[in-house]
C-alpha positions as CSV (number, residue, x, y, z in Angstrom):
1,X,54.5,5.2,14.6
2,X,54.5,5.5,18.4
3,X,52.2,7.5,21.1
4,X,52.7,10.3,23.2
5,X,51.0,11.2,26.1
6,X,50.3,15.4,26.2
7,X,49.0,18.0,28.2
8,X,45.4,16.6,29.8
9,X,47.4,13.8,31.4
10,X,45.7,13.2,34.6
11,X,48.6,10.6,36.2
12,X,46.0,7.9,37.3
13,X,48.2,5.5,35.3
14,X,45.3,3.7,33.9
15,X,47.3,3.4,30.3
16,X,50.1,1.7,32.6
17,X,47.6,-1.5,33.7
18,X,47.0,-2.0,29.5
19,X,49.9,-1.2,28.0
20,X,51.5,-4.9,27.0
21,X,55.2,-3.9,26.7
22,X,55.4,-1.6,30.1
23,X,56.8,1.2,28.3
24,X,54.7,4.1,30.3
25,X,56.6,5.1,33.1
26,X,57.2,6.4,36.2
27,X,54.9,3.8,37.1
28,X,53.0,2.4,40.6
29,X,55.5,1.3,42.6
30,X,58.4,3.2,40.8
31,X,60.3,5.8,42.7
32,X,59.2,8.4,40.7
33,X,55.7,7.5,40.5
34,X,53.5,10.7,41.3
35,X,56.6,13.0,41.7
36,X,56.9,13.6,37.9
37,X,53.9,16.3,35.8
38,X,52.8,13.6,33.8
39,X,53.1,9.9,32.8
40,X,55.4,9.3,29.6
41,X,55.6,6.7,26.6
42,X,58.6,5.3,25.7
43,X,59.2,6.2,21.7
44,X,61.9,3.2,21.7
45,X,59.7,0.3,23.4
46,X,56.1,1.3,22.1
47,X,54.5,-1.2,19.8
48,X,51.9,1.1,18.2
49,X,49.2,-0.9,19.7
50,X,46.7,2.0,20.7
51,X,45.8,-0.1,23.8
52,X,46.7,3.3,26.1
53,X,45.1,5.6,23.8
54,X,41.7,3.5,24.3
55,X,42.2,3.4,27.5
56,X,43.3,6.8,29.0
57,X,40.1,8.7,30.6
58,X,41.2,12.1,29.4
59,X,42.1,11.4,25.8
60,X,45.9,12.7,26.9
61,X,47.3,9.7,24.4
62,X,47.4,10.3,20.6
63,X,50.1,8.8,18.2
64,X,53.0,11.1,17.7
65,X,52.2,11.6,13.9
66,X,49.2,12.8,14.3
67,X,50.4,15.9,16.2
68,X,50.5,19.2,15.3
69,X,51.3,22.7,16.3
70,X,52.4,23.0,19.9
71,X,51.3,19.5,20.7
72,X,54.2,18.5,18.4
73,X,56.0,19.2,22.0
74,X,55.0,16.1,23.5
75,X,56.8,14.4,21.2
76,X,60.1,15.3,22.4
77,X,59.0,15.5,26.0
78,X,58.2,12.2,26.3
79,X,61.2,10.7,25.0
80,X,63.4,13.4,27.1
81,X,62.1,11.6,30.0
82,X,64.1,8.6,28.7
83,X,67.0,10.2,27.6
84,X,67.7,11.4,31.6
85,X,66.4,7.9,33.0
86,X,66.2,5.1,30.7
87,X,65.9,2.6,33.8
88,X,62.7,3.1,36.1
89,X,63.3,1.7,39.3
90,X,61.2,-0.3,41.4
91,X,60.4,1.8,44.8
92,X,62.2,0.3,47.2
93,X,58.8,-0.5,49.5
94,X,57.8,-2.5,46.6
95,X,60.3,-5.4,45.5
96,X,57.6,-7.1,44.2
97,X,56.0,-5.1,41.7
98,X,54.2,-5.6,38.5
99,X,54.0,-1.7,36.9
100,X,51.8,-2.6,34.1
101,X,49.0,-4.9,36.7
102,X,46.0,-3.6,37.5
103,X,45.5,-2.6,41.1
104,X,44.2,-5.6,43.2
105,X,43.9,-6.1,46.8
106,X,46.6,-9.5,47.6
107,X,44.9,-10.0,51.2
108,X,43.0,-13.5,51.4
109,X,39.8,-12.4,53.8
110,X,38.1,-14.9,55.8
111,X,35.6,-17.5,54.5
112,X,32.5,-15.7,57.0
113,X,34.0,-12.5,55.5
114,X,30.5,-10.1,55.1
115,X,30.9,-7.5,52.2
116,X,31.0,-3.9,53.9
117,X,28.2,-1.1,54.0
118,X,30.1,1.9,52.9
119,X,29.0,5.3,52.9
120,X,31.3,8.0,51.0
121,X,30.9,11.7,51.6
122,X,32.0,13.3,48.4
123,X,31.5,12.8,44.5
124,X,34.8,14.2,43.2
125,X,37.6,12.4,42.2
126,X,39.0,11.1,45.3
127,X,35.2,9.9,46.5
128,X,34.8,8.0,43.0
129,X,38.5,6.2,43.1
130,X,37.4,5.1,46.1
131,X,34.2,3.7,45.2
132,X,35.7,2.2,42.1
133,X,38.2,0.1,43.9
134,X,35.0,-1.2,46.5
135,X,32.4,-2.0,43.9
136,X,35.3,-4.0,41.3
137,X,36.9,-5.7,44.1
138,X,34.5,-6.5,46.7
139,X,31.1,-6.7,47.1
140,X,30.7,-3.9,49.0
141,X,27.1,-2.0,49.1
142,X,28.2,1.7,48.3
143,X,26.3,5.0,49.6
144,X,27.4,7.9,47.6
145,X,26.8,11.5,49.3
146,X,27.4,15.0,48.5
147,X,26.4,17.9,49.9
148,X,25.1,19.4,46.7
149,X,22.2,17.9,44.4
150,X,24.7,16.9,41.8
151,X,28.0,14.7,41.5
152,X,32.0,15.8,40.2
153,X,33.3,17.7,42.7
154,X,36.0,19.6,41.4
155,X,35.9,17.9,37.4
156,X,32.9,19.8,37.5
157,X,33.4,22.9,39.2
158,X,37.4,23.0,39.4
159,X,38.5,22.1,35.9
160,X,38.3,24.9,34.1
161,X,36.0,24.4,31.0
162,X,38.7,25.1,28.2
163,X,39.8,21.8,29.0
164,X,37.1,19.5,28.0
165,X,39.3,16.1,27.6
166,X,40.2,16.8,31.4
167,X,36.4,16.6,32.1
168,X,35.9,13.5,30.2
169,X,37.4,11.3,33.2
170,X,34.0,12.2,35.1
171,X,32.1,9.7,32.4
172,X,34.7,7.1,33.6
173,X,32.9,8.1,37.4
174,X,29.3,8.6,36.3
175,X,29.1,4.6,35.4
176,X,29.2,4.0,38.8
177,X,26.4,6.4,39.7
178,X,24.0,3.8,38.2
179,X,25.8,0.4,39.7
180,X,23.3,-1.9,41.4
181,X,25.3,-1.6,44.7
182,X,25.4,1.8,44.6
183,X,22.6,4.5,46.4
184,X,22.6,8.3,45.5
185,X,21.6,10.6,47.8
186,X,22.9,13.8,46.8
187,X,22.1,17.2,48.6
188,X,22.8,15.7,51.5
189,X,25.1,17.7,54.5
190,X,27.2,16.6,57.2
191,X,26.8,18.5,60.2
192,X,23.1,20.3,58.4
193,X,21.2,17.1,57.8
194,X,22.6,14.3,59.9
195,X,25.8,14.0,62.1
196,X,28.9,12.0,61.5
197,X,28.1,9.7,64.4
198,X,24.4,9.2,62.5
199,X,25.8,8.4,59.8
200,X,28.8,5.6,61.0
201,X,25.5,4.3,62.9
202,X,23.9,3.1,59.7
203,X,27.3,1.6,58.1
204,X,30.1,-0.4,58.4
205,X,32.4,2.4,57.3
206,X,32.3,6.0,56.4
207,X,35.2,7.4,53.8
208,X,35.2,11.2,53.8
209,X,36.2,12.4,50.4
210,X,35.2,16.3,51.2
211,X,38.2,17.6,49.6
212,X,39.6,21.3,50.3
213,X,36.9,23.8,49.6
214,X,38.9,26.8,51.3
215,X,41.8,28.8,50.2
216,X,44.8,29.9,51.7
217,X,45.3,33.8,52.4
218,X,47.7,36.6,52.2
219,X,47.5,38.3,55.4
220,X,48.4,41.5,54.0
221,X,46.5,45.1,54.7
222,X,43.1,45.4,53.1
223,X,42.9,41.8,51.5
224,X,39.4,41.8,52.9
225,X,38.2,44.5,50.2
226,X,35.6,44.5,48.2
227,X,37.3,42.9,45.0
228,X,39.9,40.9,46.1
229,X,38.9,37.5,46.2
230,X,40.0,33.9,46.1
231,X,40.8,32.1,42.7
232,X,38.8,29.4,43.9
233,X,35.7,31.5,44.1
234,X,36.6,32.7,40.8
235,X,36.4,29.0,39.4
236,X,34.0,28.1,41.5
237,X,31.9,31.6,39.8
238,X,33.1,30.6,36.1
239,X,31.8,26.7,36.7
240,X,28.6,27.5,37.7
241,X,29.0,26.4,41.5
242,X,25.5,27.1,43.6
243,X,27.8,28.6,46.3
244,X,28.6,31.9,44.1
245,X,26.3,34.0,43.1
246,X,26.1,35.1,39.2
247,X,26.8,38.0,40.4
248,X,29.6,38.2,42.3
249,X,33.0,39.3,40.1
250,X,32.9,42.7,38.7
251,X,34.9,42.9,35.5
252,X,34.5,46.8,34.8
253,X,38.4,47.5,35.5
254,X,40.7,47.1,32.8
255,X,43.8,45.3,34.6
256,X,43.4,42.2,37.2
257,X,46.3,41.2,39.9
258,X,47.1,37.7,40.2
259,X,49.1,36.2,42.9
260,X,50.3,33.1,42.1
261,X,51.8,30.8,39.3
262,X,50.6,27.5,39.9
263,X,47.8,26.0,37.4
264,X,45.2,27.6,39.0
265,X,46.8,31.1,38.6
266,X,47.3,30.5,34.9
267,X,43.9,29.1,34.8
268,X,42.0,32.2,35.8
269,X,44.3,34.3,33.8
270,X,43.7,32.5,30.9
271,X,40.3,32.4,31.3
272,X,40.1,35.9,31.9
273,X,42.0,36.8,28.5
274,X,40.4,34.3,26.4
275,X,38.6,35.5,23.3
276,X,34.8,34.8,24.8
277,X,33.5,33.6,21.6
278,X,36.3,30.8,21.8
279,X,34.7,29.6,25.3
280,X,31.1,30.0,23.7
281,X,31.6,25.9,22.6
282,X,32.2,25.1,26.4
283,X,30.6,24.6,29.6
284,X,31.3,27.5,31.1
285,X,28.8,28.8,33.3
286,X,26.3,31.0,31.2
287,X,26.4,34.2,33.6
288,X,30.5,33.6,33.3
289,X,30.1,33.5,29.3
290,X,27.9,37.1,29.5
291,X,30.3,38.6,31.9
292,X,33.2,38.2,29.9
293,X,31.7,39.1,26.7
294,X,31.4,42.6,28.0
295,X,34.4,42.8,30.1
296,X,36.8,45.2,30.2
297,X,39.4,43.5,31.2
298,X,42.6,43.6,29.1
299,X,45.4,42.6,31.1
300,X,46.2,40.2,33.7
301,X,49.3,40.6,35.7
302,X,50.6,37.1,37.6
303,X,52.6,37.6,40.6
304,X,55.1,34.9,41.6
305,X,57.2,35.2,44.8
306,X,60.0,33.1,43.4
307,X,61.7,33.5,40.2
308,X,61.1,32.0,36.8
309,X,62.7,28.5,37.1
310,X,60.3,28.2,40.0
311,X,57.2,29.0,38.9
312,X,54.8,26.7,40.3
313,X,52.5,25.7,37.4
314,X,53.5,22.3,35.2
315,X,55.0,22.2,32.2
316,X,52.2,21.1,30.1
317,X,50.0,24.4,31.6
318,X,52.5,26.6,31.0
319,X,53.2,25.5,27.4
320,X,49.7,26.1,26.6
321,X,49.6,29.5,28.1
322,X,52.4,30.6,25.7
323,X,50.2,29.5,22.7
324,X,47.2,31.4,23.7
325,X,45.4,33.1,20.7
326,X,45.4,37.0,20.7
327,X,47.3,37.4,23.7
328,X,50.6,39.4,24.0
329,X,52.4,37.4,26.5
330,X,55.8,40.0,28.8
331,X,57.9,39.1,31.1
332,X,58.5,42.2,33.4
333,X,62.2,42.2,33.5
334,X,62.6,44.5,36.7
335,X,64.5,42.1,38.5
336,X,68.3,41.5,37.4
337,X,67.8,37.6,38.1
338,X,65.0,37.4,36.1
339,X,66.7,37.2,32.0
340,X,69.9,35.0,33.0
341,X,67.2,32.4,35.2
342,X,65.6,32.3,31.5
343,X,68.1,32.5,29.1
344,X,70.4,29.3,31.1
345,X,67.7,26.9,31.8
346,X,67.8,23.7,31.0
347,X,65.6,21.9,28.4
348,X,63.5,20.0,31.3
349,X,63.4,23.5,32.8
350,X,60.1,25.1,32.7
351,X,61.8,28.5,32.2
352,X,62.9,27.9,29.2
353,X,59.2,27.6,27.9
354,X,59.6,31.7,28.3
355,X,62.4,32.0,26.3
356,X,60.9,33.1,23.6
357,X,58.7,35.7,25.0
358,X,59.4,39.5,25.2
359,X,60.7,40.8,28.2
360,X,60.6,45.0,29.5
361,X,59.8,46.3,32.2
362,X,56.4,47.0,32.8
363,X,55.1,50.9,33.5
364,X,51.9,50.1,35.6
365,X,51.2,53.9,35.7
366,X,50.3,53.6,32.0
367,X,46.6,52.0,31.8
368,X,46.6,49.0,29.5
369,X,45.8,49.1,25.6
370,X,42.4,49.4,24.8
371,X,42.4,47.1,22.1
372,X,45.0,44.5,23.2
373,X,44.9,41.7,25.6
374,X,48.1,41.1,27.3
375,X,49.1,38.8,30.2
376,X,52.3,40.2,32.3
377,X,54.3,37.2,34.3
378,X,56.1,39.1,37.3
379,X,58.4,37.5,39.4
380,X,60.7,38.1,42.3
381,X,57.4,40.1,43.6
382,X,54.6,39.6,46.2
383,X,51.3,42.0,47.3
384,X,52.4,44.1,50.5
385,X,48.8,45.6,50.5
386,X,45.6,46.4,49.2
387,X,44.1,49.3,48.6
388,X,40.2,50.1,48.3
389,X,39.0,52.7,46.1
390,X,34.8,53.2,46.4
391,X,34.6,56.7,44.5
392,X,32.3,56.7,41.7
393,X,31.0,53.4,42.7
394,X,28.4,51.4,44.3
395,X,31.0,49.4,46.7
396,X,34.4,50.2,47.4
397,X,36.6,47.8,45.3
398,X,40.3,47.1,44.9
399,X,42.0,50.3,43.5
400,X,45.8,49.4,43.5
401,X,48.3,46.7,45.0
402,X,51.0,47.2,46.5
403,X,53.8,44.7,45.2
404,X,57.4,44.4,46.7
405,X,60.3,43.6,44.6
406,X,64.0,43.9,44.3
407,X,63.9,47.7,44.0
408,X,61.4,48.2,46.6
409,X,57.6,48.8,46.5
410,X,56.1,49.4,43.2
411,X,51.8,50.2,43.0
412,X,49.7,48.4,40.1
413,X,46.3,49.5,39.6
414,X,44.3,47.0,39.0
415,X,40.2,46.6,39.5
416,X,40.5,43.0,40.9
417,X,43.2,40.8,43.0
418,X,42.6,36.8,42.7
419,X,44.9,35.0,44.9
420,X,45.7,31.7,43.6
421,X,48.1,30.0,46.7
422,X,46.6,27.2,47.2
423,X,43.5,25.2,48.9
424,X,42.9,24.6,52.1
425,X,41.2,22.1,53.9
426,X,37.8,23.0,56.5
427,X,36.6,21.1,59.2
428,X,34.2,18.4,59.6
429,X,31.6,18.3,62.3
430,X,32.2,16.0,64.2
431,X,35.7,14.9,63.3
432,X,39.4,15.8,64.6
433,X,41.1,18.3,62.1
434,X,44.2,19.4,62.1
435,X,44.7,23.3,61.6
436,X,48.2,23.6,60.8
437,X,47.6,22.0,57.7
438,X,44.0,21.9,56.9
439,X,43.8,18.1,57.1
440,X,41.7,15.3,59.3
441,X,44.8,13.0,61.3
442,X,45.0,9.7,60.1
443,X,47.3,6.6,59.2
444,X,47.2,5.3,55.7
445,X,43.4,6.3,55.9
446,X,42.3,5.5,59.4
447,X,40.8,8.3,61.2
448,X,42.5,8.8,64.7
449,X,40.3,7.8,67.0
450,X,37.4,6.9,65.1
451,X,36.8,3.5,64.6
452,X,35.3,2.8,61.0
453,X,36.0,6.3,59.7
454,X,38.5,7.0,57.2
455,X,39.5,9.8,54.6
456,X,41.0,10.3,51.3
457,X,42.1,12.8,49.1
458,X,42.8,16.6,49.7
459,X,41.2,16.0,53.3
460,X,43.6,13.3,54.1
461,X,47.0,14.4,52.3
462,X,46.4,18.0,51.9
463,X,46.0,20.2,48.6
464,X,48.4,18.3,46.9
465,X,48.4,16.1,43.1
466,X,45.9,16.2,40.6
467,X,43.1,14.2,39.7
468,X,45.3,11.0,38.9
469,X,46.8,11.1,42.4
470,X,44.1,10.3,44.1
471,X,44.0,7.2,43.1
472,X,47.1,5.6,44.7
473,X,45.9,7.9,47.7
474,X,42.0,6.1,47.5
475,X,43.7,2.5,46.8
476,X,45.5,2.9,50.0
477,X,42.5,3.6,51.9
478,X,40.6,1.1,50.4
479,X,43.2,-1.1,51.7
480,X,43.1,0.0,55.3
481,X,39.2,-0.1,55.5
482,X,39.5,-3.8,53.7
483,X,42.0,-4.9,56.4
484,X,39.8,-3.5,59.6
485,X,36.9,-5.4,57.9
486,X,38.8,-8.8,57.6
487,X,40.3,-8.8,60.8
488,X,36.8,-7.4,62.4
489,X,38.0,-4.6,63.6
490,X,34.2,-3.0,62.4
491,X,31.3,-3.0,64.3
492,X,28.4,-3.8,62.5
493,X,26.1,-0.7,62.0
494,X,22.7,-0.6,64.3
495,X,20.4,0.1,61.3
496,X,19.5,-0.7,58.7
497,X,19.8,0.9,55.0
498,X,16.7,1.4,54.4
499,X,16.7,3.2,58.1
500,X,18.9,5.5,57.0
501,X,17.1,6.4,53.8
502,X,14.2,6.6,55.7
503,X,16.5,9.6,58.0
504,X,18.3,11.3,55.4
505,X,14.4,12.1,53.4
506,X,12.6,13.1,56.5
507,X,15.8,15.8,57.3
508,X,15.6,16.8,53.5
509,X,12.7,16.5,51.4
510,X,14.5,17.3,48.2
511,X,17.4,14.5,48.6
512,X,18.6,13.8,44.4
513,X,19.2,10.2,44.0
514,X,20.8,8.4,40.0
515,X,17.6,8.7,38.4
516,X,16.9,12.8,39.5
517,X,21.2,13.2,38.8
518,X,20.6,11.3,35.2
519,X,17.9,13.9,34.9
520,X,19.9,17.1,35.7
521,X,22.3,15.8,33.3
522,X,19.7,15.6,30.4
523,X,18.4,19.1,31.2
524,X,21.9,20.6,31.3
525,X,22.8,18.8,27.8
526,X,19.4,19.7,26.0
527,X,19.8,23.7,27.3
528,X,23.5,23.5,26.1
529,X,22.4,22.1,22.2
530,X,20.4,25.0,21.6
531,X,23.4,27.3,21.5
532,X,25.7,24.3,20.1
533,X,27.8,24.0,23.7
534,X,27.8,20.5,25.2
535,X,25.8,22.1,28.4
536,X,24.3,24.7,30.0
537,X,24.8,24.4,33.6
538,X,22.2,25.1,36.4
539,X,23.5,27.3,39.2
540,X,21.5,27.4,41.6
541,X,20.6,24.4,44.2
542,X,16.5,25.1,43.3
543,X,17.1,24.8,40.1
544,X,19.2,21.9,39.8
545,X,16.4,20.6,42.8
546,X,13.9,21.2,40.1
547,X,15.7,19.7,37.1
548,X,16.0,16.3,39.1
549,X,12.5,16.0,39.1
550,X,11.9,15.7,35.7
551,X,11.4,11.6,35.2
552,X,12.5,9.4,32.6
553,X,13.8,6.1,32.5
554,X,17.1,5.5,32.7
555,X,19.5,4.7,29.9
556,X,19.9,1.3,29.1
């Protein structure tokens, strides 16, 4: 019996650095490492050890046997990747390379070599890699920031909740949150509470792990109406993020217009068409949980510019999407291109995960079916306009899109338009940022200009890679802030830590450090067990604020 690696892979290739036979590949320092959807197990060299199923952070790794269903998949995905490149090849930066080591830092520092003060703005992914690779290979005093009172980032307001495994890699983070080096101090803001030069003033470093909290936009006619909206403030609204009010997405129309196909586009969509009950045993934010039980939403229509065989999404996404319960999946075959783009591709091909899916083409005159769900992939089409409709109601909303496609302009009602193209990076006071691509400048990590500074993640590379990625991305940071520290290229801060506590709680008198997060955590867990869901969120900043305040000790 061997193991598979399926759809919550997260590509951090921690199963690589266990696995004693190095038959997981592309690996670190392979060409195609962090090119390829997801990591893949060897069927021929696997020894049935388990050692990456104990190991993976997302429980992606289960033995092939004990699949079933459309998991079965995996099976024959992973051993297609060997079929098309049976030899993984060694990048060619990296001669040297041992795929199945951990990551270590090879430099030898100096004997008077002091352990850095590091502060790190952000508590997502890219802010916890980066912590990780200080605290086990240095000893490094840690200061872990985030503008809101509690820690995740996007695993816990970007992952949708559907996909629990995927959130299991923020237990991997949260036993850092307790490490004796390590100092919460979360609810704390850049630019509203202290400045970035206050902050490099009371440590040796300061890694920027702020991610890319805006979105990109259409600039099309009427995209500023009432009801068309970013996906990511969708998310952010279904996760429970303070920053969105409960409020804030109307569900009364029965069709919804979404532009995109990437992950996040079938994310919302799936959401959206999900039998309610089925996210009842989630984490998805209570208001969220109401909203959709008495929505009247019963068709989602995804956009894609390009055709079929380049939708954006992954395979693994995708493939789930096609399996969803009680949903009657179309492809709108207006587009001539569209059947022979499906009906050619090749295995590897995500277009061929539609083959088996009915294809017509859509009337969006007709309203949709009452008592059907239905999700409508459209490609070869993008919004030319939206229109605003405000009769009979409170606030104008979105009343109709107008899409262009091979035969011209085509209208489809709809009461909301997500668009789902992407993040985008925002400024940080008091940094440089680059607007042409959303991003802070740097080299390998080094802020430009800003001695002791550095950034990782979607700040530093731009929207791009999953969760897994940013750990290559935070390991080469790591490595440039370890260098500037050995060859003293840091100034030593002017105060001292317990100075810059002393700051950051006379600027904010409701600052959230491990004990107060450990707290929120217990609350959220005890609310959740009284309707049998792992949590119940809190939404607001005063009540997570409040929550934090409730004092216990601390697990052992």
């Amino acid at each position: 019996m061997t193991y598979a690696i399926s759809q919550n892979c997260c590509n951090d290739a921690t199963c690589v650095s266990v696995c004693p036979v190095n038959c997981i590949h592309p690996a670190p320092g392979e060409r195609d490492f962090g090119s390829t959807e997801m990591l893949y197990i060897d069927p021929a060299a696997c020894i049935d050890c388990g050692a990456c199923a104990d190991a993976c952070p997302v429980d992606a790794v289960f033995p092939v046997e004990s699949l079933t269903g459309p998991q079965r998949t995996y099976a024959r995905i992973n051993a297609d990747y060997y079929a098309k490149a049976p030899t993984p090849q060694p990048a060619a930066d990296s001669p040297n390379f041992h795929s199945w080591s951990e990551p270590a830092f090879t430099r030898t520092l100096p004997a008077d070599f002091t352990a850095p003060r590091v502060a790190i703005v952000g508590t997502g992914p890219a802010g916890m890699y980066a912590a990780e690779d200080l605290l086990l290979h240095t000893a490094a005093e840690v200061t872990l920031l985030d503008r809101l009172p509690v820690a995740g980032g996007l695993v816990r307001y970007g992952v949708a909740p559907d996909h629990p495994a995927t959130k299991k890699i923020g237990e991997t983070f949260a036993r850092f949150h307790q490490h004796p080096r390590v100092r919460m101090m979360l609810g704390v803001e850049v630019g509203e509470h202290l400045t970035a030069q206050e902050l490099a003033a009371h440590h040796d470093a300061v890694v920027y792990a702020v991610g890319a909290p805006g979105d990109r936009r259409l600039d099309i006619p009427g995209e500023e109406v009432t009801g068309s909206i970013s996906a990511t403030s969708f998310v952010a609204w279904y996760n429970a993020h303070p920053d969105i009010p409960a409020d804030a997405i109307d569900l009364s129309a029965p069709r919804v217009v979404v532009v995109g196909t990437g992950n996040v586009a079938l994310d919302v969509a799936r959401i959206l068409l999900t039998d309610p009950e089925e996210l009842a045993g989630t984490d998805i934010a209570d208001h969220a949980l109401e909203a959709l039980r008495t929505s009247a939403v019963r068709e989602v229509v995804l956009l894609g510019r390009r055709g079929p065989e380049d939708a954006a999404c992954t395979r693994p996404e995708l493939l789930a999407l096609t399996h969803l319960p009680g949903v009657h999946l179309v492809v709108d075959d207006h587009d001539p291109r569209i059947g022979p783009a499906i009906e050619e591709a090749g295995p590897e091909d995500k277009a061929t995960l539609l083959r088996g899916i009915d294809r017509e083409q859509v009337d969006y005159a007709q309203p949709p079916h009452a008592d059907r769900r239905r999700l409508v992939f459209r490609f070869h089409s993008a919004p030319a306009e939206v229109r605003a409709d405000g009769e009979g109601r409170a606030a104008p909303g979105v009343a109709g899109v107008r899409v262009t496609g091979s035969a011209g302009h085509v209208d489809i009602g709809a009461g909301m338009l997500l668009r789902a193209i992407g993040y985008r990076g925002a400024p940080v006071p008091g940094l440089p940022f680059d607007e042409s691509d959303g991003t802070v400048p740097h080299e390998k990590g080094r802020v430009a200009g800003w001695p002791g500074t550095y950034v990782v993640g979607w700040i530093k590379r731009g929207p791009s890679g999953g969760i897994g990625a940013n750990r290559a991305c935070a390991a080469e940071t790591v490595a440039t802030l370890l260098d500037d520290a050995a060859s003293g290229a840091l100034a030593r801060p002017a105060y001292s830590a317990k100075a810059f506590r002393r700051l950051v709680r006379r600027r904010n008198r409701h600052v959230v450090d491990a004990r107060g997060l450990a707290a929120i955590d217990r609350a959220e867990q005890a609310r959740g067990s009284r309707s049998g869901r792992p949590r119940s969120k809190f939404a607001t900043v005063p009540d997570l604020v409040a929550a934090s305040k409730t004092r216990l000790p601390l697990p052992r």
